[in-house]
C-alpha positions as a Markdown table, in Angstrom:
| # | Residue | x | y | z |
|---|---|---|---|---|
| 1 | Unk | 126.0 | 105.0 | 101.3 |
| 2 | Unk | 126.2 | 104.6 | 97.7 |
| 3 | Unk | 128.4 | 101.3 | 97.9 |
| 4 | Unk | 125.5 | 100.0 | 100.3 |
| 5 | Unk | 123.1 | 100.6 | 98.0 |
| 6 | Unk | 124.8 | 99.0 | 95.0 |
| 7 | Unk | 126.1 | 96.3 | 97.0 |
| 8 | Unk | 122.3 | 95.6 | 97.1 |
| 9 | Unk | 121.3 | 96.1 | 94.1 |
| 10 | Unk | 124.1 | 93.6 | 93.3 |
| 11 | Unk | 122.4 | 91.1 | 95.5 |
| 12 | Unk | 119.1 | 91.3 | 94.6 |
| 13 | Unk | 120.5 | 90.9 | 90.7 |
| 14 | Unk | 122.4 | 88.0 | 91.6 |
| 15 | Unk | 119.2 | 86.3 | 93.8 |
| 16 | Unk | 116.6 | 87.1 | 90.4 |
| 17 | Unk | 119.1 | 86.0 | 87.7 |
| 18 | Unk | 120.2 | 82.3 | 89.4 |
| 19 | Unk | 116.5 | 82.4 | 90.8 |
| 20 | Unk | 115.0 | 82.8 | 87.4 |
| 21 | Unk | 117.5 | 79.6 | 86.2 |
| 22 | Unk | 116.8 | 77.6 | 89.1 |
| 23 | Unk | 112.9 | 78.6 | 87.7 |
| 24 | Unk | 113.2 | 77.1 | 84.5 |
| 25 | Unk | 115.5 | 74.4 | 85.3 |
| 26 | Unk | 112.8 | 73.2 | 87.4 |
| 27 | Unk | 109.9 | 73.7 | 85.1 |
| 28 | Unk | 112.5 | 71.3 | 82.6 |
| 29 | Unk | 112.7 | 68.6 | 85.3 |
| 30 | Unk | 110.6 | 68.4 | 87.6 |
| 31 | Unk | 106.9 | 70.2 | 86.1 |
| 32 | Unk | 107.1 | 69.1 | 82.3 |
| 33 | Unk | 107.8 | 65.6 | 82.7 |
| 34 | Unk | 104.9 | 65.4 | 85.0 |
| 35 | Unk | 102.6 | 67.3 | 82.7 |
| 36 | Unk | 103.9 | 64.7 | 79.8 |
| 37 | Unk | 103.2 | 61.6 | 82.3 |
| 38 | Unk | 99.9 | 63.3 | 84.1 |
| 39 | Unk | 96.3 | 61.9 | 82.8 |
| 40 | Unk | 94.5 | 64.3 | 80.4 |
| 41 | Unk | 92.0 | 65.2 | 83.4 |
| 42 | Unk | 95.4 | 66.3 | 85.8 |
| 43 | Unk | 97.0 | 68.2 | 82.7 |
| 44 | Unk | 94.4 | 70.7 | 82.4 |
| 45 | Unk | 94.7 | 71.0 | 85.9 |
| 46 | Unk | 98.2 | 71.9 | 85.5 |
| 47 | Unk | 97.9 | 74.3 | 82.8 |
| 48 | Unk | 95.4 | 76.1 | 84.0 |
| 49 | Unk | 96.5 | 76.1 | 88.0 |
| 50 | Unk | 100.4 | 75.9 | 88.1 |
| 51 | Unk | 101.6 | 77.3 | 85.2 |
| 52 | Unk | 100.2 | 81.0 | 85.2 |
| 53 | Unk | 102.0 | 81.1 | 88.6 |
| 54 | Unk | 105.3 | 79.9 | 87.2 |
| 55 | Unk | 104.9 | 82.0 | 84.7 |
| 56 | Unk | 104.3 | 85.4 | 87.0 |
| 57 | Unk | 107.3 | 84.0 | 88.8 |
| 58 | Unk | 109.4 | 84.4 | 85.9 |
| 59 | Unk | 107.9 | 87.8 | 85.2 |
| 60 | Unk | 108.9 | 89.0 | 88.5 |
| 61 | Unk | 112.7 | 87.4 | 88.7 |
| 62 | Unk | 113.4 | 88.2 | 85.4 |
| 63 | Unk | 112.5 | 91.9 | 85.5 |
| 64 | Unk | 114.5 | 92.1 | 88.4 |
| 65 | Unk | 117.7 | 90.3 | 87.0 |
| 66 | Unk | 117.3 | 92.6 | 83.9 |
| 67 | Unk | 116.4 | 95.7 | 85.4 |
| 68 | Unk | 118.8 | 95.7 | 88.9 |
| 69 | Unk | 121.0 | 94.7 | 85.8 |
| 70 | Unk | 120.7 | 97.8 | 83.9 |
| 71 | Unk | 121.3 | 99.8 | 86.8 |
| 72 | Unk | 124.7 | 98.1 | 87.4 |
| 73 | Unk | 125.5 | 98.6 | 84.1 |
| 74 | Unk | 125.2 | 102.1 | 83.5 |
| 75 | Unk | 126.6 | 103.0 | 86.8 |
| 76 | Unk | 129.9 | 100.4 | 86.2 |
| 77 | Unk | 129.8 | 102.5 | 82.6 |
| 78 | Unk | 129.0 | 105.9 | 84.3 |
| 79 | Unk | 126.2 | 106.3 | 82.1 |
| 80 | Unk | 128.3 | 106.1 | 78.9 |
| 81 | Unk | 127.4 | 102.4 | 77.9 |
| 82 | Unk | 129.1 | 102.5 | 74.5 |
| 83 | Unk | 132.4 | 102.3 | 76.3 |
| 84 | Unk | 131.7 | 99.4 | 77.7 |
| 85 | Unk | 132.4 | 98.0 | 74.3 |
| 86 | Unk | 136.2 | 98.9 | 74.6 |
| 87 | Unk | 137.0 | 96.1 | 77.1 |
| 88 | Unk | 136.1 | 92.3 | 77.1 |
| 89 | Unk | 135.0 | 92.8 | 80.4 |
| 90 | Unk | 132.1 | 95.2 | 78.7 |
| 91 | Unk | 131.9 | 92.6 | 75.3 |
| 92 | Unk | 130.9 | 89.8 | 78.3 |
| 93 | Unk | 128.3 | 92.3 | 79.9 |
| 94 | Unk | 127.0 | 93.7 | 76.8 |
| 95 | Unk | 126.0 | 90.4 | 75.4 |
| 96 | Unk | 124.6 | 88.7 | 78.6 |
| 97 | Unk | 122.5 | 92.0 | 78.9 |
| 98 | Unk | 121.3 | 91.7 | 75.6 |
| 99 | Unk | 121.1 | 88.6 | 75.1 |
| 100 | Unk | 118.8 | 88.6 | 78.6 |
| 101 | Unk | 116.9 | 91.3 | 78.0 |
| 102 | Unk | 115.9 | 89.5 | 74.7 |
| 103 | Unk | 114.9 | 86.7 | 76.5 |
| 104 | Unk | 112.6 | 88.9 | 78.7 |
| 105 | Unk | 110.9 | 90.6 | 76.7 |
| 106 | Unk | 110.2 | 87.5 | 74.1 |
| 107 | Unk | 108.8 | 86.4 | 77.6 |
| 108 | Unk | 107.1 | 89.5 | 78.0 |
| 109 | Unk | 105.4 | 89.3 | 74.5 |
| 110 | Unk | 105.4 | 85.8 | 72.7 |
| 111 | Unk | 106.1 | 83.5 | 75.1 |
| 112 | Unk | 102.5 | 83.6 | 76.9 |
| 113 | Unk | 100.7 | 83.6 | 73.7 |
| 114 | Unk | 102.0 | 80.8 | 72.4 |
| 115 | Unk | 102.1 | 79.0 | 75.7 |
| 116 | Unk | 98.3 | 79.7 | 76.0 |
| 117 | Unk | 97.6 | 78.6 | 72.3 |
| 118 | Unk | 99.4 | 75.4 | 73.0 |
| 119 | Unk | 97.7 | 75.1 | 76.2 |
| 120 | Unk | 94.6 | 75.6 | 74.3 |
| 121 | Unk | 94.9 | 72.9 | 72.4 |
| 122 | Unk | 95.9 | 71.0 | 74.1 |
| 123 | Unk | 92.9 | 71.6 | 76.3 |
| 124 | Unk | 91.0 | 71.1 | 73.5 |
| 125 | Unk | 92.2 | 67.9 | 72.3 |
| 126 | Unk | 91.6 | 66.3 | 75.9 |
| 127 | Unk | 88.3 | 65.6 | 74.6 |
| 128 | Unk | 90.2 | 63.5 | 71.6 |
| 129 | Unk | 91.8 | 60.0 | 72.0 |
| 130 | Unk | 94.4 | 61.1 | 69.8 |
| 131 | Unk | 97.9 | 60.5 | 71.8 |
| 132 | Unk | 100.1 | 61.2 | 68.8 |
| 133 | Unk | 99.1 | 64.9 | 68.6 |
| 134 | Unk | 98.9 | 65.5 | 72.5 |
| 135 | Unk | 102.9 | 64.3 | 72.3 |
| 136 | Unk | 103.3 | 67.2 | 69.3 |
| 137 | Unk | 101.9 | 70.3 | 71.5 |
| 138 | Unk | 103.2 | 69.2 | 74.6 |
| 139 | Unk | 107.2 | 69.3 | 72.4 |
| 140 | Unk | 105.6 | 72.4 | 71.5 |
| 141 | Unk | 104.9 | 73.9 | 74.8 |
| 142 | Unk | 108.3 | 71.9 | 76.1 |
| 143 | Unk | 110.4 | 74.0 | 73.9 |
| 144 | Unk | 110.1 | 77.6 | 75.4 |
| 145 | Unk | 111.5 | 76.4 | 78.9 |
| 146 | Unk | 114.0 | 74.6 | 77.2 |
| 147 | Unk | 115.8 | 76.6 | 74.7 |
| 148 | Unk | 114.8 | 79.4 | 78.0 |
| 149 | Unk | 117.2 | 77.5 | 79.9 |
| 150 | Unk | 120.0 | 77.5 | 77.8 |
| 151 | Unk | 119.9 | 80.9 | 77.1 |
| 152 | Unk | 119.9 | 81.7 | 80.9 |
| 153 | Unk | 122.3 | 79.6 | 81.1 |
| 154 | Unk | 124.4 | 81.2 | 78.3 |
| 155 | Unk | 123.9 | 84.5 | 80.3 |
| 156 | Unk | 125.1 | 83.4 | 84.0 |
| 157 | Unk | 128.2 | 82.1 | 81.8 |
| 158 | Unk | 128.9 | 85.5 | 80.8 |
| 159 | Unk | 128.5 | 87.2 | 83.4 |
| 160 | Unk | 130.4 | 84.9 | 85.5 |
| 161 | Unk | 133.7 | 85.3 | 82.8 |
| 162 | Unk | 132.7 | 89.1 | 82.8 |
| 163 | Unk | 133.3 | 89.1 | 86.8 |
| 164 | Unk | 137.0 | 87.3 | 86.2 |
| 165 | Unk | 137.9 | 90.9 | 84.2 |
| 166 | Unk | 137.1 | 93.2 | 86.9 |
């Protein structure tokens, strides 16, 4: 019974982490370089229709990958977490988690306010016929997804070498 259950728990994790990636790698290739090549009319469309959404999504897959992830972890640790520290199977978990959960919760907290002040301004400047500093706040808002996605990345890495010292 309690093997079911943690086998899915283990799924869903798996499913919400790779899910969350496969989020932002597709924000970084598929969504920003049509927000940098749309018109100034379609780009407030996007930032106003399709990126709240993508952003919910990644509110709802990363608090699954982080929290189904927490419960693996302390039950692998049997609630005693700082022994986890003893093995480089724990080192490999104990960063990924961290290093996760930070991502989250910068998410969670900074992330969508200074997605919305660039998106703000760059609302604003659609009135403007000033290319060169649309091209600055749409690196601006470019950044979060991308240094996002190397930190996910990062993560799956670790977990994945973590899973090799079970």
């Amino acid at each position: 019974m309690v093997a079911d259950l943690l086998a899915i728990v283990r799924t869903i994790h798996l499913l919400a982490g790779v899910s969350w990636l496969g989020e932002v790698i597709t924000i970084n290739a598929v969504l920003l370089p049509v927000l940098f090549a749309a018109k100034r009319e379609e780009r407030l469309i996007l930032l106003s229709a399709v990126f709240p959404r993508v952003f919910r999504l990644a509110t709802v897959l990363g608090g699954l990958a982080v929290g189904t992830g927490l419960v693996l972890f302390l039950w692998s640790t049997r609630l005693q977490p700082l022994a986890a520290a003893r093995s480089r199977w724990g080192e490999l978990i104990l960063a990924g988690g961290v290093l996760g959960a930070a991502l989250f919760a910068f998410h969670l907290f900074q992330e969508s306010g200074a997605e919305q002040s660039i998106a703000a301004h760059l609302a604003f400047t659609l009135d403007s016929d000033d290319p060169r500093e649309t091209q600055r706040l749409l690196r601006r808002l470019a950044f979060f997804p991308r240094a996002g996605m190397l930190v996910l990345i990062a993560v799956i890495g670790m977990m994945t070498a973590a899973a090799h010292f079970l």
